[in-house]
N, C-alpha and C positions, 0 to 999 in steps of 0.2 A: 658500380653500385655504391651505394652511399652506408655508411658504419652508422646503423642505427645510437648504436649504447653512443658511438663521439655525438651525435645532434643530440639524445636523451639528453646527454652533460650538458652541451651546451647552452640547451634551451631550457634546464634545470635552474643553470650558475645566473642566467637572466631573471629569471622568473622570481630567484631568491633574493636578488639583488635590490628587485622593485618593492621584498617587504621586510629588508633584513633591519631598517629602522625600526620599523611597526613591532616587527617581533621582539627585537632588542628593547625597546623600552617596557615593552609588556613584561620581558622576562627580569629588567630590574627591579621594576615595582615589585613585582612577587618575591624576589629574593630580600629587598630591603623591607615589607614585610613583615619576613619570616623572621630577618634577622634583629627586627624592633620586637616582636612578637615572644620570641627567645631570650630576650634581653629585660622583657620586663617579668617574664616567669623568673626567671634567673634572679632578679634583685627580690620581687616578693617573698622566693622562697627563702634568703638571705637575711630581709628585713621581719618574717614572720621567726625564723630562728633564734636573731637577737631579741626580739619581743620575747621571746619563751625563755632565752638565759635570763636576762633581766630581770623577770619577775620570778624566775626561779632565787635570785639570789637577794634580791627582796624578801622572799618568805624566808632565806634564812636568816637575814638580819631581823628579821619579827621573832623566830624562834630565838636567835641570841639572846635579844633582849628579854625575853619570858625565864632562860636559864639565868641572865644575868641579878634580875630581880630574887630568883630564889635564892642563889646564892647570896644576892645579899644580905636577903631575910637572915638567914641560915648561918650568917658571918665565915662563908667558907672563902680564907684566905685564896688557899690553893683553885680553888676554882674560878674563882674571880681574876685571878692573872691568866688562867687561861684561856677563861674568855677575853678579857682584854687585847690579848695574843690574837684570838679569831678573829676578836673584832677589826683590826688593822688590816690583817687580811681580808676578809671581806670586805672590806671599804675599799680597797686597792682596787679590787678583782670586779666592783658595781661600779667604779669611775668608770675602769677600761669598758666594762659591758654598757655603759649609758651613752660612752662616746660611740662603740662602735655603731649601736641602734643608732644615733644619729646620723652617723653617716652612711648607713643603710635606706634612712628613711631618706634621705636626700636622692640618692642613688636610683629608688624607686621614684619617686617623684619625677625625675629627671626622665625615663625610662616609660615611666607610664604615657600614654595613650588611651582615648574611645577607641576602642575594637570596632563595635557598631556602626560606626560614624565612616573608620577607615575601612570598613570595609565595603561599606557599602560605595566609598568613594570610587574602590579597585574594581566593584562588578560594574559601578558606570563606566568608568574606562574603559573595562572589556568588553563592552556592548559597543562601545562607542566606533572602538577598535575593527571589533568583528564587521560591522556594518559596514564600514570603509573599506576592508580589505574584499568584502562581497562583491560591493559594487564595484570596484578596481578588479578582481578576478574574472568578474563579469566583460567589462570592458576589454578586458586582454582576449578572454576566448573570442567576442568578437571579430577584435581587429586579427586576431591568429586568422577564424575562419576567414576574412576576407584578403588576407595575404595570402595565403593557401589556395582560394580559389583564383587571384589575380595571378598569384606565380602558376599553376595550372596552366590556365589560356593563355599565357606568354609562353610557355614552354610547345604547346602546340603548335602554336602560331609560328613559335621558331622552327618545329621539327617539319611542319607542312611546308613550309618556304625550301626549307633542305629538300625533301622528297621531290616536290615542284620541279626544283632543277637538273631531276633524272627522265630520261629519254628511253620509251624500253624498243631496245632494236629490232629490228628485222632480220629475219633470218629466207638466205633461198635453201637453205638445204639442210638436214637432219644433223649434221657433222657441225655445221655451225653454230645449231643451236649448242646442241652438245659442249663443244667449246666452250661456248658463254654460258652456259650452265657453269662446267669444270670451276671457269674464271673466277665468275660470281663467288662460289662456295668458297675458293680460296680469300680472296677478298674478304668472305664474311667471319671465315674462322679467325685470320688475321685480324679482325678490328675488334669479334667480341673477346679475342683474348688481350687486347691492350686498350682498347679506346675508354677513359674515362671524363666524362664531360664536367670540367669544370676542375683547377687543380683543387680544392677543395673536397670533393667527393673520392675515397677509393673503397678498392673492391671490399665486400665483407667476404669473411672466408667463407661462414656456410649459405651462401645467399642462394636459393634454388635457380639454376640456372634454364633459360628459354631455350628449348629445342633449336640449332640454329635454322633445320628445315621451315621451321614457322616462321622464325624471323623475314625467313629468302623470299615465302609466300605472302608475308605480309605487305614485304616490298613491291614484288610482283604485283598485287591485288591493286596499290597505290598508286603504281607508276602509268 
């Protein structure tokens, strides 16, 4: 008898073989995507960041210069060096923050895509995709069924040829029969415990097994 699960496999490893392209490119589109997709949240939330440093240290150099004018009013020495102090710093610290936004915004630029556009590009793929693989799955049960049925009638065709060439004896006497009964059965138990047709096919271990009685009368009925 034949190991159902080894054909499952085999006829699995085939099957997959004939859409392992189809699915493989479907699944890179998706992945490349997600991973464009990832990439431009990523810079926006980077470039929207530096936008909020930037203009945060813009309002302070607004507020510096509001303290710097009082102070001047006011002719406070000491305060007027201090600011002078902040000021250097803050100008330092809005160079780095106007370079960084620049290069954020490029980053996003870079990064950005139509969502709308690509997306709608991936669900025509995947239609496009699905439809081929329908009709190609289509095609295969087909031609399975009409293997299946061709191998079928060849296998009959072979086992009738076999049976054809059995002669069922004559017997004069009850003793004889008997014998050839005996014979028979031994013969039969001998081949359904070794014979497997075809080195490709072996036993499965829990395969329910045929009465050999039925098998002898089948033969009998045949011959």
């Amino acid at each position: 008898m034949l190991d159902k699960k080894l054909v499952e496999d085999r006829i699995a490893a085939i099957i997959r073989s004939e859409f392992a392209q189809m699915i493989g490119a479907l699944e890179r589109d998706h992945l490349e995507y997600r991973r464009r997709l990832k990439l431009k949240e990523e810079t926006r939330s980077t470039l929207e960041k530096q936008e909020v440093a930037v203009q945060r240290l813009r309002s302070a150099r607004i507020e510096l210069k509001k303290r710097f004018w009082q102070a001047y009013y006011e002719e406070d020495e000491a305060a007027l060096s201090e600011i002078e102090s902040e000021r250097r710093i803050l100008e330092r610290a809005e160079k780095k923050a106007e370079k960084s936004l620049e290069t954020a915004r490029a980053d996003f630029e870079r990064a950005d895509f139509d969502e709308v556009a690509e997306g709608f590009l991936l669900r025509t793929k995947a239609n496009i995709a699905e439809d081929q693989a329908t009709r190609h799955i289509d095609a295969i049960e087909a031609a399975l069924e009409d293997l299946l049925s061709g191998t079928r009638q060849d296998i009959e065709k072979a086992s009738q040829a076999l049976r054809d060439n059995y002669a069922e004896p004559s017997f004069d006497t009850v003793e004889e029969r008997d014998a050839h009964v005996t014979k028979t059965m031994e013969i039969l138990n001998a081949v359904t415990e070794s014979y497997a047709p075809g080195s490709r096919w072996r036993r499965a271990r829990h395969t329910r097994k045929t009465p050999k009685r039925k098998i002898l009368a089948k033969i009998l009925r045949t011959s």
